[in-house]
C-alpha positions in Angstrom: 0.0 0.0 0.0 0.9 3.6 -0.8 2.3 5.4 1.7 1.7 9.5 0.8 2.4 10.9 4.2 5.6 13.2 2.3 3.4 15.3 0.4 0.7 15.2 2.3 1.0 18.8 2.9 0.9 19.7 -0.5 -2.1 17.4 -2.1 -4.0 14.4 -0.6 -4.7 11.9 -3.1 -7.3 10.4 -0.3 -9.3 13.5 -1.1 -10.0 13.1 -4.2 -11.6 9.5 -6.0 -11.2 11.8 -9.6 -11.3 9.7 -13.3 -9.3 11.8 -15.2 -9.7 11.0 -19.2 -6.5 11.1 -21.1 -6.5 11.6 -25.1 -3.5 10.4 -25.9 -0.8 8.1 -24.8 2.1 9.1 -26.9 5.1 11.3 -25.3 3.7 13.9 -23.8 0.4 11.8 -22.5 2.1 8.9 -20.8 4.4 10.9 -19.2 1.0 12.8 -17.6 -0.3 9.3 -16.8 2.4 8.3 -14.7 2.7 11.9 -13.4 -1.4 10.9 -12.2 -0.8 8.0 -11.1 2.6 9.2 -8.8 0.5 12.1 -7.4 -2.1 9.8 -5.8 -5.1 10.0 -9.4 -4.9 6.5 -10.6 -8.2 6.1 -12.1 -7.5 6.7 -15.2 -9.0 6.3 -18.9 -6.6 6.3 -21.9 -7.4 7.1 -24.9 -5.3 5.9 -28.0 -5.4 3.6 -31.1 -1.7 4.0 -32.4 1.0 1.3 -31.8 4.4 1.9 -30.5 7.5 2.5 -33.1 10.9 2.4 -32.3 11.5 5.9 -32.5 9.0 6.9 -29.7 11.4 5.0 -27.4 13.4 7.9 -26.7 10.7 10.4 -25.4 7.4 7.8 -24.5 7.6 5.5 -21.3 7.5 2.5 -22.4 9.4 -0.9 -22.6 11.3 -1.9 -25.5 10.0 -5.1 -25.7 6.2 -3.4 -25.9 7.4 -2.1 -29.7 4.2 -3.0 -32.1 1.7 -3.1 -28.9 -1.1 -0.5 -28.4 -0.3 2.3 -27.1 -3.2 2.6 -24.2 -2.8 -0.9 -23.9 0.9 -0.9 -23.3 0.8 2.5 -21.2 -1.7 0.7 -18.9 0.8 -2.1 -18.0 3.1 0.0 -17.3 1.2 2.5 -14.6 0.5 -1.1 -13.1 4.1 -2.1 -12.4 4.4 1.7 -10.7 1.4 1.5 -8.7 -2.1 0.7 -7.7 -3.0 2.1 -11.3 -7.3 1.7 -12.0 -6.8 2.0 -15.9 -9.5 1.5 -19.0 -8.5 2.1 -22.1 -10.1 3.0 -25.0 -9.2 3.5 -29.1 -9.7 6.5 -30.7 -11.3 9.6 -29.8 -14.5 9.5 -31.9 -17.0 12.4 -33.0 -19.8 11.0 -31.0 -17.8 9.9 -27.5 -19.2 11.1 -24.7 -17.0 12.3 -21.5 -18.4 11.4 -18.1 -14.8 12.6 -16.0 -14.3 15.7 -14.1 -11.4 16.2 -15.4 -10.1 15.8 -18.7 -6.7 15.8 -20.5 -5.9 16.1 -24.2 -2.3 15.7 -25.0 -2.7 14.8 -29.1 -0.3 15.9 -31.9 -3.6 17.2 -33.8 -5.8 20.2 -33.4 -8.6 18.8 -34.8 -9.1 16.0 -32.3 -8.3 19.0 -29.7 -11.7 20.4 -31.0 -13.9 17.4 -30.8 -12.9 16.5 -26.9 -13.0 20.0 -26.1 -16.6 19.4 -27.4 -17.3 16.6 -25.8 -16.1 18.0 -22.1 -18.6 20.8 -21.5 -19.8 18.8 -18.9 -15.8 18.9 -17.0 -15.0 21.1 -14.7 -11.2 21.3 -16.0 -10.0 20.7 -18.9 -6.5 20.8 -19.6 -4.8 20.9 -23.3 -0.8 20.4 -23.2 0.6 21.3 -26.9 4.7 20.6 -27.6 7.0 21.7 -30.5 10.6 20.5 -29.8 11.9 22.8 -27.0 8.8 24.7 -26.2 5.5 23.9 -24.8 2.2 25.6 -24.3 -0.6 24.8 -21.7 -4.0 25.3 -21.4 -6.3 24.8 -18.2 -9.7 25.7 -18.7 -13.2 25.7 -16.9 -15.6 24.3 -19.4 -18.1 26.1 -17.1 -16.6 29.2 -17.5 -18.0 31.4 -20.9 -14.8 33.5 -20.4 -12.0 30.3 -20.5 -14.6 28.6 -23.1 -13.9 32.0 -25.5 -10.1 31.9 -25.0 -9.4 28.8 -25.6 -11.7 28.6 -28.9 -9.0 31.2 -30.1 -6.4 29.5 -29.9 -7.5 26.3 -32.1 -7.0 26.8 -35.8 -7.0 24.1 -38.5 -4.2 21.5 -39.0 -2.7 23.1 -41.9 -1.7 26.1 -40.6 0.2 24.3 -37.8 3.6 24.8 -37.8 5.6 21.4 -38.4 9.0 20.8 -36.9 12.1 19.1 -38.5 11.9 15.6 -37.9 14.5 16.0 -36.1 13.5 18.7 -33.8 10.1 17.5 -33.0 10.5 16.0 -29.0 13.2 15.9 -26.1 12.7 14.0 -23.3 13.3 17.1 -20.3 10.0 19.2 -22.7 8.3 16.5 -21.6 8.9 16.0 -18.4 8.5 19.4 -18.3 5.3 19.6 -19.5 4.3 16.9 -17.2 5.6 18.3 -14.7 3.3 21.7 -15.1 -0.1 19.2 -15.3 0.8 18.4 -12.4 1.3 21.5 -10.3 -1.8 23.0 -12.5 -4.0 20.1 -11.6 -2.9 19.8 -7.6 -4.2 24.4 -7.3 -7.4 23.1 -9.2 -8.2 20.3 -6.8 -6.9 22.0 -4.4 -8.9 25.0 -4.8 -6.0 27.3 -5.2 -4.7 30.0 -7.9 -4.3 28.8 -11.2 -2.9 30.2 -14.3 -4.8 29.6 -17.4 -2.0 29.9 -20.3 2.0 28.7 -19.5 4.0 28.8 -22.2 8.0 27.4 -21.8 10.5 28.3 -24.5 14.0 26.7 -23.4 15.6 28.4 -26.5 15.3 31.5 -25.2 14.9 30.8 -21.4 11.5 32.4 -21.0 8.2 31.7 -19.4 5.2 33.4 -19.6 1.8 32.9 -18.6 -1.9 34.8 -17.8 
């Protein structure tokens, strides 16, 4: 059994019986899962139909023996060998799904699937959208609830085309990652916490700056 007593101060996991639903299980979603799962929120519902490739070794969490498997499949497995993980899994997002969770997580390379969860969480009360490019990362936490948030964060989806693609050589580094991680965490513990949040980070570690609102 678990014992949380050294950051007990900081959040209590036995506070909070949350499902959190995750879109996406590539690098910068199951590094977020085990993140949850580490912080005490380990029911959890993946979602993810792509398979693991060798060269999502270097910035995903997973084996190198799960090469080929699903990637919510595989991603479950390994939450269980870190903990008292309580995972579903699902394939892919679809027009139609239906969100249930309180809290919801999208962490997809697309912004068109961004639209359709955002969609399908007006029912949330936070809803958290974590976008990466090589060695800067953006992140959104937003109240559903909230016709302010809702506005915001509707301007800052556009179409896939006019995303900006990265070399393929400059697309993911493990410390972005962990970084963005990292700020889902801390973002998620004020929400549940009740605490001060900021509704926009953005990290560029080219030029060492952070901003947020």
């Amino acid at each position: 059994m678990t014992d949380w007593t050294r950051q007990l101060s900081i959040f209590n996991p036995d506070d909070f019986n949350e499902w959190v639903t995750l879109i996406g299980a590539g690098a910068i979603g199951s590094s977020t899962a085990l993140m949850l799962c580490k912080l005490g929120l380990k029911n959890i519902i993946i979602y993810d139909f792509d398979k693991i490739e060798p060269h999502n070794l270097p910035n995903q969490l997973y084996f190198t023996n799960q090469v080929g498997k699903n990637k919510a499949e595989a991603l479950k497995y390994v939450l269980e060998q870190f903990g008292e993980a309580n995972v579903k899994t699902r394939g892919k997002f679809e027009k139609d799904s239906e969100i249930a969770s309180r809290i919801v997580i999208v962490a997809t390379d697309n912004m068109e699937t961004r639209k359709i969860v955002f969609n399908a969480s007006k029912k949330a009360s936070i809803f958290i959208d974590a976008r990466m490019g090589g060695q800067v990362y953006r992140l959104y936490t937003i109240n559903p609830q909230n016709k302010e948030d809702c506005k915001f964060y509707e301007g800052t989806l556009y179409s896939d085309k006019e995303a900006v693609v990265e070399k393929c050589t400059e697309r993911s580094i493990i410390w972005n990652i962990f970084g963005i991680a990292a700020e889902i965490g801390c973002q998620l513990t004020k929400v549940l916490n009740k605490q001060e949040y900021k509704r926009y980070i953005v990290r560029d570690y080219v030029n060492t700056v952070m901003e947020y609102e």
